[in-house]
N, C-alpha and C positions, 0 to 999 in steps of 0.2 A: 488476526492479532499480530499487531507488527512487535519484534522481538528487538532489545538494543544488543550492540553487537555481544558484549561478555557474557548477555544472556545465550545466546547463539551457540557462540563458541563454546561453553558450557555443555550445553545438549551435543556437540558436536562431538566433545570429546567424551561422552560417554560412548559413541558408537565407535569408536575408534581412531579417530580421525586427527589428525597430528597438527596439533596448534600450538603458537610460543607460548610459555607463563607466562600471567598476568592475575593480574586483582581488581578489582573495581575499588574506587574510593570516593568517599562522599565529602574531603576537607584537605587542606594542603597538607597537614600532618601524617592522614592518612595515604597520601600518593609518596610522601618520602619513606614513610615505613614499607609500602607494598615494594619501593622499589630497592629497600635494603634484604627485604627477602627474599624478592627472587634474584640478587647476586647478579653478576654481571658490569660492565662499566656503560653500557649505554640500553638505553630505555626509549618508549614511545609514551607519550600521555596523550591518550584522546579522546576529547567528549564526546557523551555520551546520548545521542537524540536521534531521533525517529525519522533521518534524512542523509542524503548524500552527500556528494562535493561538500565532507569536512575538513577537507586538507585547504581547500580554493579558501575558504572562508575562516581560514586558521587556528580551527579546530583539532590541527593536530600537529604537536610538537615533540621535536625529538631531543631529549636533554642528555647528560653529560654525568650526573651525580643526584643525589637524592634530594638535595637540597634545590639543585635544577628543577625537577620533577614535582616539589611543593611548589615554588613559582608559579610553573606552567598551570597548576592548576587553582594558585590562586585567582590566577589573569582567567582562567578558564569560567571555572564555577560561579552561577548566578548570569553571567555574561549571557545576551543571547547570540546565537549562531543565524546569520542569513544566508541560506542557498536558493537555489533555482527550486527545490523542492519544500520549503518552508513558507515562502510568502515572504513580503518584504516586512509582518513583525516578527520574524523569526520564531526561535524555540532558546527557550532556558535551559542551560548546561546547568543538572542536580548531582550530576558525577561524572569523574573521569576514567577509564581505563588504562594501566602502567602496565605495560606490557615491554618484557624482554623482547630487545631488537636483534632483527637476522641475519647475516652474511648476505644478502640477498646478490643472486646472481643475474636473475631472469623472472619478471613476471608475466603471467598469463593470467586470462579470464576464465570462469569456470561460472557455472548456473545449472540446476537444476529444475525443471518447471513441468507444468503439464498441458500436454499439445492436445487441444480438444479436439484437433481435424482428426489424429491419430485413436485421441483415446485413449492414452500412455503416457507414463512418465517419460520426458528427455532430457538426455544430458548434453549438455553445449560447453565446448572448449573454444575459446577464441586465443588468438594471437597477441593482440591487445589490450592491456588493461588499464586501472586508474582511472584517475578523472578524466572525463568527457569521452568515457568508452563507449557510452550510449549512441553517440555518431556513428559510432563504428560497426553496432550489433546488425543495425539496417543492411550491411551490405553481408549478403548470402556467404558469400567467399570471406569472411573473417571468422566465419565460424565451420567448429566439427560437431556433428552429433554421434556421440561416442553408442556404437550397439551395446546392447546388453541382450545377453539371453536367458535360459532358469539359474545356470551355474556363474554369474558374473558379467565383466564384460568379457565382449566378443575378442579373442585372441586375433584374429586380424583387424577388426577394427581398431585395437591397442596399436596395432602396428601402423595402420594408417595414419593412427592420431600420430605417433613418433615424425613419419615424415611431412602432415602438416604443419605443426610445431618444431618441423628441426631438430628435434631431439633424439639422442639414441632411445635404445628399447628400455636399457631398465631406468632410465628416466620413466616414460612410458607406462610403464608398469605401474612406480611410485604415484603417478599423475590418476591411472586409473584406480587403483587400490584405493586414496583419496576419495574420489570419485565414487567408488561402489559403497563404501560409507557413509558420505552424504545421502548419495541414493536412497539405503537406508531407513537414514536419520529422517527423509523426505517421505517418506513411506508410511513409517510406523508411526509419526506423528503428524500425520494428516498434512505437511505441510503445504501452500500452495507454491513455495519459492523457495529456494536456497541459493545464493549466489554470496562466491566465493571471489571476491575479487580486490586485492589482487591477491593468485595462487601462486606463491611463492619457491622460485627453484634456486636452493640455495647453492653454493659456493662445494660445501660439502657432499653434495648430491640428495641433501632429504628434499621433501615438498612439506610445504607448508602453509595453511590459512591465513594471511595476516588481518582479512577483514572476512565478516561475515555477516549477511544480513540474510534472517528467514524470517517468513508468515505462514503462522497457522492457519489454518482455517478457522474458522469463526462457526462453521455449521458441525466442525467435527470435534470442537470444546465437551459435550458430553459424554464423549471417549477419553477426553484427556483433561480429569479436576486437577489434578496436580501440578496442572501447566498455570490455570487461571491466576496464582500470588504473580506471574512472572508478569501479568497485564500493567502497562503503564497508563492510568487513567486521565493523568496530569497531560500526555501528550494527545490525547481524544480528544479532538473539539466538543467542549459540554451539548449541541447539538446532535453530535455523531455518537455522544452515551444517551442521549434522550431518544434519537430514535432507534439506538441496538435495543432499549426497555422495552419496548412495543414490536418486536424482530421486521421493522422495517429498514432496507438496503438504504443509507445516504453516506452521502460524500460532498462536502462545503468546497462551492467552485467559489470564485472572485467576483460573479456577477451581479445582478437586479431583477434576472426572470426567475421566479421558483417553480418548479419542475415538479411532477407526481406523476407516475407513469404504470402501469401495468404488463413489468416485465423488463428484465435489466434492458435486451434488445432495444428494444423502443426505447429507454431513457437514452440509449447512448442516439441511436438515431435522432432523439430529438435535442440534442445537444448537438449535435451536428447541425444541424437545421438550423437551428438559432445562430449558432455560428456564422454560417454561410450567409446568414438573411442581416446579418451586421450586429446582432445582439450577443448576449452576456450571461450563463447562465449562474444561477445563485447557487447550484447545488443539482447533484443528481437524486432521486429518490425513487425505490423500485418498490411498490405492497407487494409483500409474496401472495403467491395463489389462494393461499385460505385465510388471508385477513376477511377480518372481520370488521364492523363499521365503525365500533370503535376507536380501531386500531388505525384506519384510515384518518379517523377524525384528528389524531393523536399527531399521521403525520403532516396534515393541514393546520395544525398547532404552529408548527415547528415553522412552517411559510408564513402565517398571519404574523406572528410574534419575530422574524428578524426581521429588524431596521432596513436592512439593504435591499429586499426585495422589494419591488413595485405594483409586479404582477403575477398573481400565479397561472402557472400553465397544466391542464389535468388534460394527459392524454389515457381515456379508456376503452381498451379494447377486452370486452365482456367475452368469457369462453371458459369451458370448463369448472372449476371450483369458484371463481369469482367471474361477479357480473358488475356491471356496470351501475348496476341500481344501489349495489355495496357502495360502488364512490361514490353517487350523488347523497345517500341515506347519510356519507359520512361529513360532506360540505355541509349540509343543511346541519345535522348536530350540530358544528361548529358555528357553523355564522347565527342562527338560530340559538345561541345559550349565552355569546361573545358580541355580539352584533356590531361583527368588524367590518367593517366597509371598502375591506383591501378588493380591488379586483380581480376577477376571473374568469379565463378564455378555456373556451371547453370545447374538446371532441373527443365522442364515442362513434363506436362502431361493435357489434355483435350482439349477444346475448345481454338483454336488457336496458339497450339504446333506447328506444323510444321512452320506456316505465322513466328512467334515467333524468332525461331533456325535462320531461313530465314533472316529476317532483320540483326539479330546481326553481321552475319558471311556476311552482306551485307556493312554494316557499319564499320566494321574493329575492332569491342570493341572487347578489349584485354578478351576473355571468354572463357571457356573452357565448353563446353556444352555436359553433363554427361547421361547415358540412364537408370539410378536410384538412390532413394534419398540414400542409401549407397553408390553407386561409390560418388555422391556429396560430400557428407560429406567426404568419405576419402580422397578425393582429395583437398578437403577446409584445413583440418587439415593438411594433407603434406606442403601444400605452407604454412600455418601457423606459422607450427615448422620448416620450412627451411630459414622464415623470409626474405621471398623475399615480395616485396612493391613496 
């Protein structure tokens, strides 16, 4: 569950963690009021959507007075915002955050995430921050990963961080204190991300949040009801709440091939593939282990029923709690009750391959059943770019 920033910031500073005032507002009236209370003479107003690079796409304005700060979010609210992470129809600005501005002296990048080589939470300081830091993360040498051990972080790795960063120690200090915080905040609420950027080293020597994006977990939500009101459902693609109902894994690419996979691994691998073989795909989509055929059926809905797809691609690999004869049981329900005639290029391999092949080419679905995931794929991609449906 992706969080908008003041929701963030919010959970941040209950853990302790030092962020400027601010309010969220939902109408120009309400941005000059938030910015008459929290005093000061210069403010930030910034919409508020489930994407990056706001500032590039002038989502974020820095005013002058109160009356400034209604302005900005008249021009803001309703407006859509286009970035590199939205798509080219963007996302609608439904409110803005007025946030007291900082002396800012120096920023840096900050992130919290979890390193599955390790197995562990990490904390990453870079050098770098703002837009288009993401360039920057790739190279090894822009970033620190600060240690931590039972009692905090590591007193020499605080020190190391100082002369990575150029900073003296109780700079250092402040940066990690911050830091163990977030950590935290990232811990006790399942999150999968927290990045802080940019982490602001002010003039007067505090640190501070000026932006903040976290994601919960979505599989650790039955630890945390109380988080669920903060879900924004308006910024869900209605596909991506249709298959969270059915606890099926998707995510809406730009493509024409529709995806159903057996295992996040494998959808990513076959998204690559399509890639590389010159195709597009329409979407990732993982069945967990113990779907059921329903639920299968549910997410072959979701492929039959978008416009943009051409062809779908089922790759199954049968093993453990789920077999292969689960996806084919679930195609036929579909095509079988709908009697869509979208097509479909099929490979199995494991546990209930043969029963699988068997049903389909029993049931008459229009499938084309391939004897490896490259014939698959090339063969997805041909009907694709031939724009047969």
């Amino acid at each position: 569950m992706n969080l908008h920033e003041y929701q963030a910031k919010a959970l941040l500073r209950k853990f302790g963690a030092a962020i400027p005032d601010g309010e969220n507002a939902t109408s120009p009236d309400g941005a000059a009021d938030a910015a008459r209370r929290l005093g000061g003479d210069v403010w930030v107003v910034k919409a508020q959507i489930h994407a990056g690079a706001r500032a590039q796409a002038g989502g974020v304005r820095m005013v002058s007075s109160p009356e400034k700060a209604a302005a900005a979010a008249r021009d803001l609210l309703g407006k859509h915002i286009v970035t590199a992470q939205t798509g080219p129809e963007g996302i609608a600005v439904k409110s803005v955050y007025v946030e007291k501005a900082c002396d800012v002296e120096r920023e840096i990048y900050a992130a919290i995430i979890v390193h599955r080589a390790k197995a562990s939470v990490v904390v990453l300081v870079g050098r770098e921050s703002g837009t288009g830091v993401e360039r920057t993360l790739a190279r090894r040498e822009t970033l620190f990963e600060l240690p931590f051990g039972p009692d905090g972080a590591d007193q020499a790795g605080i020190e190391a961080m100082a002369a990575f960063l150029s900073i003296d120690q109780d700079q250092a200090r402040k940066v990690a204190d911050m830091l163990t915080q977030a950590r935290r905040a990232f811990i006790e609420l399942d999150a999968r991300l927290i990045e802080l950027n940019p982490l602001a080293l002010t003039k007067t020597g505090d640190v501070m949040a000026l932006d903040a994006k976290m994601i919960i977990d979505d599989n650790a939500m039955w630890r945390h009801p109380e988080l669920e009101e903060l879900r924004d459902k308006d910024e869900t693609h209605p596909l991506e709440r249709a298959a969270d109902q059915f606890e099926i894994n998707y995510a809406r690419m730009d493509g024409n091939i529709g995806i159903l996979t057996m295992g996040a691994g494998l959808g990513l691998a076959t998204m690559d593939m399509i890639i590389d073989e010159g195709g597009h795909p329409a979407n990732f989509m993982d069945v967990r282990p113990m779907a059921t055929r329903d639920q299968v059926a549910e997410g072959i809905k979701l492929l039959i029923n978008d416009n943009r797809v051409k062809v779908i691609l089922v790759m199954a690999v049968g093993g453990g709690l789920l077999h292969c004869d689960t996806i084919a049981e679930g195609l036929g329900h579909v095509f079988g009750k709908t009697g869509a005639a979208k097509p479909v290029v099929y490979y199995a391999v494991g546990t209930g391959k043969e029963i699988s092949e068997l049903t389909l080419k029993n049931q008459g679905i229009p499938v084309a059943i391939t004897d490896s995931m490259e014939e698959a794929v090339e063969e997805a991609v041909r009907i694709a770019g031939s724009g047969s449906a």
